[in-house]
PAZAPA-806378 format. One record per residue: residue in three letters; x, y, z of N, C-alpha, C, CB in turn. Coordinates in steps of 0.001 Angstrom, whole numbers, plus 524288, in hexadecimal, padded with zeros to 5 digits. Glycine has a CB too. Layout:
N
alaXYZXYZXYZXYZ
...
//
This chain:
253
unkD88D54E9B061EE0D8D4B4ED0F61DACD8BB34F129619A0D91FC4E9C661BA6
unkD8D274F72161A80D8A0F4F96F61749D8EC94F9FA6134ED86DB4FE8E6197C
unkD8E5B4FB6C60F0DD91D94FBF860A29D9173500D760800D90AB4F83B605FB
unkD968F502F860518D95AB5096A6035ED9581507365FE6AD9A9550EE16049D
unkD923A506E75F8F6D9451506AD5F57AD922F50A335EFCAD94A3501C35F58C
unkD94E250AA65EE27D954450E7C5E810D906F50ADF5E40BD9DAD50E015E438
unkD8E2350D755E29AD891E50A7B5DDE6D8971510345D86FD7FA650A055E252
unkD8A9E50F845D572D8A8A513AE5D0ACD874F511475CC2AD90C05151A5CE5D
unkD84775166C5CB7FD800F514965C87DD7A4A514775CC6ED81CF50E6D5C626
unkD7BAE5179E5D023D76E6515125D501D72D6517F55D479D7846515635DBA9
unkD723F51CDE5D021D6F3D51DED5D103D6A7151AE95CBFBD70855230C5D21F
unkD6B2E517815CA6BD6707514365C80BD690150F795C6A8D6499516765C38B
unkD633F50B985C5B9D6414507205C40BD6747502EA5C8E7D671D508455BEDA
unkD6B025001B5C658D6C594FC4E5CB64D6FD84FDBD5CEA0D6E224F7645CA3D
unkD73105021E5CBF3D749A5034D5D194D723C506285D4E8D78915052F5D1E6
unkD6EDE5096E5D29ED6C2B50B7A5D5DDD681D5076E5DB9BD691E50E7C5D1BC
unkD66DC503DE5D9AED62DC4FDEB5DB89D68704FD305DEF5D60664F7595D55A
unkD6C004FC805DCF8D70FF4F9FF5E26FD72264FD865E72DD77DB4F9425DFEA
unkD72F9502885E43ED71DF506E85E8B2D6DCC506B05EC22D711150BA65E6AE
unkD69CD506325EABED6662506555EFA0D6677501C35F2D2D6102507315EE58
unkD67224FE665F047D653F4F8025F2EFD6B1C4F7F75F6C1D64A14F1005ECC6
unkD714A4F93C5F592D75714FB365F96AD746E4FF6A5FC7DD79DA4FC8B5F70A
unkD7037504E85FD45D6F045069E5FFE5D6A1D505346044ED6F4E5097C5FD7F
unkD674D501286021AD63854FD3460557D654A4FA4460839D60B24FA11602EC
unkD6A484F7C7606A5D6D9D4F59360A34D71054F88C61022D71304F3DC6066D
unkD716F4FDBD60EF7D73F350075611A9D794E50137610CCD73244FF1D6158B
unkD7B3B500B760BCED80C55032D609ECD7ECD507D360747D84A54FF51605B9
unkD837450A476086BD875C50E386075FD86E350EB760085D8DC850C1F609EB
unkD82CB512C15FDBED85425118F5F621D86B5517A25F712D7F2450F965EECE
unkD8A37517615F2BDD8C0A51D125EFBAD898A51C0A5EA2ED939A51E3A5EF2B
unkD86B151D4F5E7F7D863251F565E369D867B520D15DF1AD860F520325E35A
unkD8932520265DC2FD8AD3522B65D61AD88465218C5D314D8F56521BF5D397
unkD8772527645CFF4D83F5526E25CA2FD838352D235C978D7CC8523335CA94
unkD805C52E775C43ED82655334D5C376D7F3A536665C486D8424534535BF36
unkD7A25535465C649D777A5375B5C9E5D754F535F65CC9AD758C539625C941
unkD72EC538335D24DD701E533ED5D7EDD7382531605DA0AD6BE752F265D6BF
unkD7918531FD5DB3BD7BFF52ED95DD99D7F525330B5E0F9D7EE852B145D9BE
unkD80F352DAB5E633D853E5318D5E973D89CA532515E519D881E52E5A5EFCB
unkD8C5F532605E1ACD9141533615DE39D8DCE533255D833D96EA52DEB5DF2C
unkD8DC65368E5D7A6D8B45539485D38FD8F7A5386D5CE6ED8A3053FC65D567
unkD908B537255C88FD9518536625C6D0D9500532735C272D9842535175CADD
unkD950C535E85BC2ED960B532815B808D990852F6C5B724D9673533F45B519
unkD98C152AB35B6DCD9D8D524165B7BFD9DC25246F5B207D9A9151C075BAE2
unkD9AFC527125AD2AD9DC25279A5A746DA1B65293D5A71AD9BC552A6B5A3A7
unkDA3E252DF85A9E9DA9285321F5A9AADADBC5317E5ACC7DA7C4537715AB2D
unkDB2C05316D5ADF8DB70952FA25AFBEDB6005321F5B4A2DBBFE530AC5ACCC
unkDB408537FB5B45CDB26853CAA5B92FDAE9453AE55BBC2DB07C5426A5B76D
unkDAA77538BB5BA6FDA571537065BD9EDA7DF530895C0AFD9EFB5361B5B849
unkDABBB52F305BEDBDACA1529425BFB0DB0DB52C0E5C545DB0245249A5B907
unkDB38452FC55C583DB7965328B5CA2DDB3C0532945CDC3DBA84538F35C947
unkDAFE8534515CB96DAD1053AC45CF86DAA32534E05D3B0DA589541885CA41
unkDA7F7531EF5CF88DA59452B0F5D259DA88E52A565D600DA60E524FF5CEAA
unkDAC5A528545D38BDB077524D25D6B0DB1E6527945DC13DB623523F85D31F
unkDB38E52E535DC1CDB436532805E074DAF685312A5E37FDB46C539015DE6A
unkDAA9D532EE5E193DA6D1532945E3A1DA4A252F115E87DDA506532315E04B
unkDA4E6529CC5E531DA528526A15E93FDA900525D25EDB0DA4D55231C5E75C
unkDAD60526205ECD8DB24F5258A5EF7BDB0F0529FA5F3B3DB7F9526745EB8E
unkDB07152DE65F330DAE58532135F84DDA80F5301A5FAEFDAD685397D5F540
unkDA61852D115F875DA06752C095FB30DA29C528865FE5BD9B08529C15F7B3
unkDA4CE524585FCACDA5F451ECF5FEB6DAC45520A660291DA6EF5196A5F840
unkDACDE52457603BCDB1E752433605D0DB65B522C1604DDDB1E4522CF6087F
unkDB62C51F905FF2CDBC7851C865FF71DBB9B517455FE4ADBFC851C986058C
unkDB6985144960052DB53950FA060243DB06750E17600F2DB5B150F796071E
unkDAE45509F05FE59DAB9C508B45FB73DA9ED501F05FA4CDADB950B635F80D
unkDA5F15012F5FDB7DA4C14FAA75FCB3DA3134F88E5F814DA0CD4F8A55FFE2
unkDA1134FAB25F590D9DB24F8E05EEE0D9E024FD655EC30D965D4F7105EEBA
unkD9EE94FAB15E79CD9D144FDE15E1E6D9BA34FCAA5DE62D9F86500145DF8B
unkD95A84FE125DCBAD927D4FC715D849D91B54FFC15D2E6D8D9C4FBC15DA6E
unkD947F4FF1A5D0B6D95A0503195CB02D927D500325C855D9C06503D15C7D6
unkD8DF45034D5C8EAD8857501765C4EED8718506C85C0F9D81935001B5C99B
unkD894D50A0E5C1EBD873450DAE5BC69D883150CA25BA14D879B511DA5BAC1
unkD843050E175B41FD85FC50C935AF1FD815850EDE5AA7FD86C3505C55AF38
unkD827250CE05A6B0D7DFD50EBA5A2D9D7CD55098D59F5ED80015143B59EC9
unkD788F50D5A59BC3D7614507A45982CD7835508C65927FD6E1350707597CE
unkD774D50521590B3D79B25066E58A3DD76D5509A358691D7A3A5015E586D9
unkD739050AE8589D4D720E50FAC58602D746C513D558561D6DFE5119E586CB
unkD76375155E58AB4D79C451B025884CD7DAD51B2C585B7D7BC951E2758B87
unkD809251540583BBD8401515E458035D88E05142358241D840B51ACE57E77
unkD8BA3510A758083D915F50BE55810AD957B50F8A58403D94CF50970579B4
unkD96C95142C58275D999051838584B3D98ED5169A58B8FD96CE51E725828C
unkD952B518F558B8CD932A518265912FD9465514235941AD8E55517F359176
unkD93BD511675913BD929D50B245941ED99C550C21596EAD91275038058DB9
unkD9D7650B86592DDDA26B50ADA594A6DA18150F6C59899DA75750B285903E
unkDA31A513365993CDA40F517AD59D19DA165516485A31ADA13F51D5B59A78
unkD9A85514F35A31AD9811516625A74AD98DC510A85A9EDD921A518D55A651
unkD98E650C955A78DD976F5060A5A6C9D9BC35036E5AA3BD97EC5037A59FB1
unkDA0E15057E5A480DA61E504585A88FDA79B506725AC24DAA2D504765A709
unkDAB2C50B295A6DEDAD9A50E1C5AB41DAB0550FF95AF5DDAFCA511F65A9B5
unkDA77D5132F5B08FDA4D8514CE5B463DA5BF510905B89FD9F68515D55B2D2
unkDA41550CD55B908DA3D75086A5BD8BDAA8D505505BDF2D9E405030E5BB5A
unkDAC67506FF5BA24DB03F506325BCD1DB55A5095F5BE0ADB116502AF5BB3F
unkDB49650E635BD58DB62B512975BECEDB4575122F5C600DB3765174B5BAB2
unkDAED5511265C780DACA8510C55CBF8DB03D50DA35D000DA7A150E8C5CB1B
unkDB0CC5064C5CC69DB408503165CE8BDB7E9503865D065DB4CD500AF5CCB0
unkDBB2A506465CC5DDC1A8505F65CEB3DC13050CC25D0F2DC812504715C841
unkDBDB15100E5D1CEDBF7E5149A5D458DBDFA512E15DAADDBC6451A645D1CD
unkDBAEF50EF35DB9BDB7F650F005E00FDBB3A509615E289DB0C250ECC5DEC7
unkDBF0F507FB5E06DDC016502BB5E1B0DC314503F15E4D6DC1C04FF035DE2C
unkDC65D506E25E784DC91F507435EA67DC5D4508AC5EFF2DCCC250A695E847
unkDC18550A365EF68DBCE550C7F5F497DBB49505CF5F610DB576511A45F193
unkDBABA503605F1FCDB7184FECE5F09FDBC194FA8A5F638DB7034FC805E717
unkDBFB14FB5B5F3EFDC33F4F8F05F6C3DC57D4FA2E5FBA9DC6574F88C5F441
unkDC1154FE595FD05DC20F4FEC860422DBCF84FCDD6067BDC32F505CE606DB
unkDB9E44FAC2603FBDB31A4F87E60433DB39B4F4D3607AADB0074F5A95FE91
unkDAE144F4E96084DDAC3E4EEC060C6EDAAA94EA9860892DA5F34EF876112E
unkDADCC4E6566082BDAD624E243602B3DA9514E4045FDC3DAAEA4DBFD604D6
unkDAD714E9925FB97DABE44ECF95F65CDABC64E9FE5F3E8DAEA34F0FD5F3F6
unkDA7BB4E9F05EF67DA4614E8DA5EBE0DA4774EC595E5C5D9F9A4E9715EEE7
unkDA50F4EC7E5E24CDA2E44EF2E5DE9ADA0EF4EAE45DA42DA6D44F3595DCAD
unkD9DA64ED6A5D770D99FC4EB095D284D98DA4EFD95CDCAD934D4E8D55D54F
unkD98B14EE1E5C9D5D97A54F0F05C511D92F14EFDD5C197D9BD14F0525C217
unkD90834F35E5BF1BD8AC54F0775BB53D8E0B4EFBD5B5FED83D64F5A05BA05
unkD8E3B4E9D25B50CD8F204E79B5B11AD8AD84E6BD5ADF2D916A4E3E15B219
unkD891D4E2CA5AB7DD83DC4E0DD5A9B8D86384DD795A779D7FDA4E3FD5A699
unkD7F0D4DAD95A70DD7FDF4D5BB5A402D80994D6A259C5CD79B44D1BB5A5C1
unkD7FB54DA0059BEFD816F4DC1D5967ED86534D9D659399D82874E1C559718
unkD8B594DBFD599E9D91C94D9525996BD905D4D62D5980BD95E64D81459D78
unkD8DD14D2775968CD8DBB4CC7459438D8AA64CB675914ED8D194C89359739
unkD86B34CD9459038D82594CAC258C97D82414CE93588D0D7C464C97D58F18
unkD84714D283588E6D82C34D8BB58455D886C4D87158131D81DC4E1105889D
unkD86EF4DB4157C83D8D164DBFE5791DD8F764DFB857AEDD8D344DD455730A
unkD93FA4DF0857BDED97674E4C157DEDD9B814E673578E5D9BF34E34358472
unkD9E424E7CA578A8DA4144E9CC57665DA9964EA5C57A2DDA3174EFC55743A
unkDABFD4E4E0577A0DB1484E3CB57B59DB3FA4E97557C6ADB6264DF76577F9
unkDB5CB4EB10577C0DB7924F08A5785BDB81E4F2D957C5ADB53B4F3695765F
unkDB35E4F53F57DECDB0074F9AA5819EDB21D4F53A585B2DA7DF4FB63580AD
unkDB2F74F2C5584DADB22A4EE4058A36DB6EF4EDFC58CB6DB09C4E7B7588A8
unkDBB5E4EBED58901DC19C4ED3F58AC6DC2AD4F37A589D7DC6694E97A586B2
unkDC0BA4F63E589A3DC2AF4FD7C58A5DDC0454FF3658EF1DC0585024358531
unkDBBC84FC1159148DB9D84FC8059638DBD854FB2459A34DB57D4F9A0596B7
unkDBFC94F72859907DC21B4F28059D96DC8084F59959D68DC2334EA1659B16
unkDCA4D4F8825993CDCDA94F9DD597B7DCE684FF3859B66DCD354F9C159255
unkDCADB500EF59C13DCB0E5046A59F42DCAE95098559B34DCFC6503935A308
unkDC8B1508A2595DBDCABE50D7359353DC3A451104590ACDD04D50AC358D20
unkDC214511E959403DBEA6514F459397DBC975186058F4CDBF8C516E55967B
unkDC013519AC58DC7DC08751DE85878BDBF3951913583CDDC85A5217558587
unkDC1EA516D5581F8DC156510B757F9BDBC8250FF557EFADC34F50C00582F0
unkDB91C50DD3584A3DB51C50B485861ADB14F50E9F582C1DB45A50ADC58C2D
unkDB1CE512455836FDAD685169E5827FDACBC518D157D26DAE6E51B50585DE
unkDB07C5185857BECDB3315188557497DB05D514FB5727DDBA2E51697572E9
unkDB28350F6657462DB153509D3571C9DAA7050A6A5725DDB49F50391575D4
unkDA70250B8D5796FDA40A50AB757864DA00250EAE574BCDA3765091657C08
unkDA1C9512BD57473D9DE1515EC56EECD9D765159656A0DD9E7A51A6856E04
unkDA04A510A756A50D9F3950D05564FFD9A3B5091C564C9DA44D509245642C
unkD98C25076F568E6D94CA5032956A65D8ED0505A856C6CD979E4FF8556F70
unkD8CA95003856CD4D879B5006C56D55D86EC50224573ACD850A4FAE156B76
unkD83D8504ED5758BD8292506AA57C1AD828E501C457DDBD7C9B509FB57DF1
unkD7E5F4FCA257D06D7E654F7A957E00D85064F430580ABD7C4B4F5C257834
unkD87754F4BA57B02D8C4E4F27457A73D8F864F3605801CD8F284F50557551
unkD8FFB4F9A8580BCD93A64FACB582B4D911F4FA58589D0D95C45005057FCB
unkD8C684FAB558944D89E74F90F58F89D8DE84F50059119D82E64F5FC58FC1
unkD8C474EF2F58F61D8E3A4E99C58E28D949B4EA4F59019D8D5F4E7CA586E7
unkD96D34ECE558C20D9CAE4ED5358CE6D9DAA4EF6F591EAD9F644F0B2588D9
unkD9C734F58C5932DD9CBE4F62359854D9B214F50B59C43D9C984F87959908
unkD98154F03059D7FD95F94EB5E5A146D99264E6C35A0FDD90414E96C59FD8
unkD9CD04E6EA59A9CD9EB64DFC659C7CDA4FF4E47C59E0FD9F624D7DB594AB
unkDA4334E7F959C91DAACE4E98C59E7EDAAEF4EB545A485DAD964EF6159A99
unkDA69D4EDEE5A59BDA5EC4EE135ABDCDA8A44E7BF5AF52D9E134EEAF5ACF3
unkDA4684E4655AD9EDA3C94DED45AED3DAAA24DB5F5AF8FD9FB74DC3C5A91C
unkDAC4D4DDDA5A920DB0D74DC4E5A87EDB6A54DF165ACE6DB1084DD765A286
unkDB4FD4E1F45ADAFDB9F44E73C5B166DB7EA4E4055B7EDDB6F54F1EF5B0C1
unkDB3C44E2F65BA60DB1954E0A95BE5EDB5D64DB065BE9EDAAC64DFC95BD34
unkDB4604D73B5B9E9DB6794D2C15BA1FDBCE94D2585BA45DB4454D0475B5FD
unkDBEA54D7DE5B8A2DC3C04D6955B7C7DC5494D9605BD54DC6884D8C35B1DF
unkDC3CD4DE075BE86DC60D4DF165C47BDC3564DCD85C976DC6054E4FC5C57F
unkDC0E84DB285C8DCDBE304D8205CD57DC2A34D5735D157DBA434D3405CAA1
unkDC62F4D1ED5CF3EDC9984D03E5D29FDCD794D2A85D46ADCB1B4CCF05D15F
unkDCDF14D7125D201DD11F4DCA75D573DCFBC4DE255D85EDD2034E11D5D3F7
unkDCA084DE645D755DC8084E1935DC89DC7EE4DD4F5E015DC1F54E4B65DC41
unkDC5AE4D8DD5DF8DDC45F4D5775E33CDC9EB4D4DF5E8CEDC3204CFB75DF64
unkDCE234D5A55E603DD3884D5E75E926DD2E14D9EB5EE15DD8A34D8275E501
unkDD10C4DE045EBA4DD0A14E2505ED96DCC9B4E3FA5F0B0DD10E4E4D45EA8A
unkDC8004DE6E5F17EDC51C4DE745F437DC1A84DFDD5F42ADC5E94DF215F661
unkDBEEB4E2385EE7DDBB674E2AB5EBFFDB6724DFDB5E7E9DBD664E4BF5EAFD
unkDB32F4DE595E870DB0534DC375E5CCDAD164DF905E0C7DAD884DA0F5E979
unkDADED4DE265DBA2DAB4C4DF0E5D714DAA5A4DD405D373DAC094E1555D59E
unkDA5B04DEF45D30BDA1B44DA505CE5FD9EC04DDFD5CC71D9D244D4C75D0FD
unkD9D594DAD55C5AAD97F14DEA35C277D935F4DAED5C26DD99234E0A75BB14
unkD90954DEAA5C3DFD8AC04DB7A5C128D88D94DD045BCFCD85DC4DBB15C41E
unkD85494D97E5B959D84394D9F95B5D9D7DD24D90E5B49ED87A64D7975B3EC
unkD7B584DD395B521D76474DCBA5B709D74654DD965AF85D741C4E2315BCF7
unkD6F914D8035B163D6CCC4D8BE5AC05D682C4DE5F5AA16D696D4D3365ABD8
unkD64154DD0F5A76BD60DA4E1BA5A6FCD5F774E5165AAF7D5CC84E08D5A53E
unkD5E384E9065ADB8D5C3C4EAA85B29AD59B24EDD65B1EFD5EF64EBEA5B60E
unkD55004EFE15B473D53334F4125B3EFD55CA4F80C5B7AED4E1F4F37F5B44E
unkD56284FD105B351D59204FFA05B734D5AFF505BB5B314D5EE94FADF5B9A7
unkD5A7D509005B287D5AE950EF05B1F0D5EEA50EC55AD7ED5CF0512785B78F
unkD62BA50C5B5ABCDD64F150BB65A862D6514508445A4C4D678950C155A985
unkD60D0502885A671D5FA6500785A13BD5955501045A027D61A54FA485A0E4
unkD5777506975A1FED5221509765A212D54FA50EB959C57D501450CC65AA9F
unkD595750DDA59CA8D5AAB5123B59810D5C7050F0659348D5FC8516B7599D4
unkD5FEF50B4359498D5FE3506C9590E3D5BD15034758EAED6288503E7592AA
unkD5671501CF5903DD52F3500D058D89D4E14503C258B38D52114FDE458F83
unkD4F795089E58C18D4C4450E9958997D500250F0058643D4B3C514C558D7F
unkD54DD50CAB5845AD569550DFE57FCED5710508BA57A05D5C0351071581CC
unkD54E950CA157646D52F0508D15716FD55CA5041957004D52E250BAE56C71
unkD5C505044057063D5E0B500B456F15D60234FDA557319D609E501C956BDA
unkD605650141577BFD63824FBCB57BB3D5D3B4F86458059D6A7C5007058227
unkD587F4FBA757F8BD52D64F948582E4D53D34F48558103D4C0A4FB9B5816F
unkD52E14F52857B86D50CB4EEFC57A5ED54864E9E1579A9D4DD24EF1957513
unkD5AA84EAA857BC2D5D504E82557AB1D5EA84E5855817CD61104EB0B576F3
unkD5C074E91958524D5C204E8A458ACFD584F4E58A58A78D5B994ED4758E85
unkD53624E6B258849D501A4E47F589B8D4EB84DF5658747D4D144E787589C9
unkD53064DCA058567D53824D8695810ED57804D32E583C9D56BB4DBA257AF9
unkD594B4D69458884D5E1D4D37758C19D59AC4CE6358F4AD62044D91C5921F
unkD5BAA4C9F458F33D59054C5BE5907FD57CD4C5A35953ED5B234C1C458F63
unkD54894C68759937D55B94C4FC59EF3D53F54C0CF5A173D545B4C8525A201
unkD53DF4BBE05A1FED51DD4B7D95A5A6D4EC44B6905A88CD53714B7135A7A2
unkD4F6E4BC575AE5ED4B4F4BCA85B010D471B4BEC75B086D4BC24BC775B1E2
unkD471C4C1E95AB92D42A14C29B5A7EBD41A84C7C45AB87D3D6D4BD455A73C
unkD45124CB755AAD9D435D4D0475ADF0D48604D3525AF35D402A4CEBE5B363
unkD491A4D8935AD80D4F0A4DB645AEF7D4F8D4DB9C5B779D4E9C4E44B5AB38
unkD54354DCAB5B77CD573D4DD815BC8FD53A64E3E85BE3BD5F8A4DDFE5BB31
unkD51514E43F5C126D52DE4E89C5C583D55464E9EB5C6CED52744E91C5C88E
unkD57D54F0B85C793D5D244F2745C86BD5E024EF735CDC1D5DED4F92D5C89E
unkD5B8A4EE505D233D5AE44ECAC5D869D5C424E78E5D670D548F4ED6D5DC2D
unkD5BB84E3A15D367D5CC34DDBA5D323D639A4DEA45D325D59A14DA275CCD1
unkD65904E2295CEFED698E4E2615CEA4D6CD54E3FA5D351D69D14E4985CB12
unkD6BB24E7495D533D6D6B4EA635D8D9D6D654E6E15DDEDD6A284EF5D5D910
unkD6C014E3D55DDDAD6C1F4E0005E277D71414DBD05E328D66EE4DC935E1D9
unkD70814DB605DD17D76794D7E65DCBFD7B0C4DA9B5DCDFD77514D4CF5D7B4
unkD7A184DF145DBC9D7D8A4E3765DC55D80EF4E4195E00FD7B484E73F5DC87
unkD7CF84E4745E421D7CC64E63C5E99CD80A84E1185EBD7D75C34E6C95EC67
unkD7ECA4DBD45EA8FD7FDB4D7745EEAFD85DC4D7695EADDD7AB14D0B15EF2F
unkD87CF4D8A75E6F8D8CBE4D7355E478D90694DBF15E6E6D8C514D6FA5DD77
unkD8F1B4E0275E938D908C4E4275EB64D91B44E3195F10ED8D044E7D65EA7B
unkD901B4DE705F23ED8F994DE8A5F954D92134DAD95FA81D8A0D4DDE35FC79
unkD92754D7EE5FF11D96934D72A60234D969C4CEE760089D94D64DA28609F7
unkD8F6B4CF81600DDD8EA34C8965FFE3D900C4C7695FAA8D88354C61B60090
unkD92714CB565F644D94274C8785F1C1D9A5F4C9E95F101D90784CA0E5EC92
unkD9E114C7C85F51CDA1BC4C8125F84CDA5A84C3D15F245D9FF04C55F5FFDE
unkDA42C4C1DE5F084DA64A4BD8D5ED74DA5D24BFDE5E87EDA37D4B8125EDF7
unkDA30D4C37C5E58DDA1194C5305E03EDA4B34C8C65E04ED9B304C70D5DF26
unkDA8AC4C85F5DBE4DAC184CA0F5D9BBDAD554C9C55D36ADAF0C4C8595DC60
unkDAE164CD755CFDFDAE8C4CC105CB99DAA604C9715C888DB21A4C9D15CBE0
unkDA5274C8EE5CA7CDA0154C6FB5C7F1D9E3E4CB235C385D9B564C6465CC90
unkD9C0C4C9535C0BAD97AC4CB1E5BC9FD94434C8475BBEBD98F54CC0A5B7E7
unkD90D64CD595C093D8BFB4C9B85C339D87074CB675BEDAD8A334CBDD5CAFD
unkD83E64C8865BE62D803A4C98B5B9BED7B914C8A05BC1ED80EF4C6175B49D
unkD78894CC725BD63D731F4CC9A5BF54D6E9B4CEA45BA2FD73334D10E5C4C1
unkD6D104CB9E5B71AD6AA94CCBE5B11ED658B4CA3E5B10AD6E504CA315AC01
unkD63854C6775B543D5F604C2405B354D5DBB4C0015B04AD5CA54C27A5B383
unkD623B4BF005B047D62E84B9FF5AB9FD66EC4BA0D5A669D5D314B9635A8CB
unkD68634BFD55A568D68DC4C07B59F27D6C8A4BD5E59E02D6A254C5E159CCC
unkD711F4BF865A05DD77294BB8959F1ED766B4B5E759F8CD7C4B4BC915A3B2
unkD75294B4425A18CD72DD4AE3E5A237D71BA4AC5059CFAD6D484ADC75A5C9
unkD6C494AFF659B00D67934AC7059748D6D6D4AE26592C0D5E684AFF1595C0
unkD70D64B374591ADD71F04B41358DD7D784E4B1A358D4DD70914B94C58CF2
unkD7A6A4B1AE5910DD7F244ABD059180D7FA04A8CF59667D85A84AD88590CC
unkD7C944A43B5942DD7C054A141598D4D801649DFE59A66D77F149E605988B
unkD83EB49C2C59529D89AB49A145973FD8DFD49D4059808D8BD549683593EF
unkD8D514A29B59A0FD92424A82559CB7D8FF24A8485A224D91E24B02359947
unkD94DE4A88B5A51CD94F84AA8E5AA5BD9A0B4ABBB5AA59D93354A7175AED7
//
């Protein structure tokens, strides 16, 4: 069955790795990112988050089997960010595309959470002004904090908005879940460990199996939580890290 589905962020890193490996398959991707993509379009700005949401909606006709809202940034450029591109952005994507999503062939969407949401310090704050829906707030609160901090926050608040609408959508015949992928190599934590204070704090994260994720490792689970055989995965925060969350709380699930 071939599938049409939306990947943002595709033009690097894991979504980019999901894009191809869904075009190896023989589906249908649209694209988004702010450059190299079929929908070209900043997910920081309320205008780039329209022009997205339009965008796709005229590629996809109306109708839309998956959506993978994987853009995002690293904490280096600063907590600001994190709220704008992290959250809102992806979920500006969610609820503009959810109505396409819900004329799909057993639609799918997923978000890049991380394993951070759990093992990194965040700031509640940033966290309920995210969930709050109040953007100005988020962005206020987060230019008070550390780039680090506010990554964290806008991964467990992603994570957190997933867990709480999940069974709305699920009514509606939709399936959505975040993953939460540990270290990876991959174009954006290639800018995060070239920088002085957040390299060595990446490169200090415990991993198990003694070796970071490949954007393609990720992108695989990606792919199968997007498709038809993970028919039952709803509301998960799936954690693909090798090992970290484990070694660093081994009595949380």
């Amino acid at each position: 069955m071939t599938r049409t589905v939306c990947v943002s962020g595709a033009a690097s890193g894991i979504a980019r790795a999901l894009a191809e490996q869904l075009r190896a398959e023989g589906h249908r991707v649209i694209s988004v990112d702010q450059r190299d993509a079929d929908v070209v379009a900043d997910l920081s700005t309320a205008d780039g988050r329209v022009s997205a949401v339009d965008g796709v909606l005229d590629a996809c006709n109306g109708r839309l089997d998956g959506l993978a809202a994987l853009a995002g940034v690293g904490p280096q450029v600063g907590a600001a960010a994190q709220a704008s591109v992290n959250f809102f952005g992806a979920k500006a994507l969610l609820e503009g595309l959810r109505p396409a999503l819900a004329l799909g062939e057993a639609p799918a969407a997923i978000v890049a959470s991380s394993v951070a949401a759990t093992i990194a310090p965040y700031d509640e704050a940033v966290v309920d002004a995210c969930l709050a829906d109040d953007e100005g707030a988020a962005v206020e609160l987060s230019g008070k904090i550390d780039g680090g901090v506010g990554y964290a926050g806008s991964k467990r608040a992603l994570a957190l908005y997933v867990r709480r609408n999940a069974p709305s959508w699920a009514a509606q015949g939709i399936r959505i879940n975040a993953l939460a992928p540990g270290n990876t190599h991959t174009q954006l934590t290639a800018g995060a460990l070239a920088d002085a204070q957040f390299g060595p704090l990446m490169e200090a994260v415990p991993v198990p199996r003694g070796s970071w994720a490949e954007a393609s490792e990720i992108a695989s689970a990606a792919a199968w939580a997007l498709s038809p055989a993970a028919s039952f995965l709803i509301g998960s925060f799936l954690v693909i890290d090798g090992g970290t969350d484990a070694l660093v709380r081994p009595d949380v699930f």
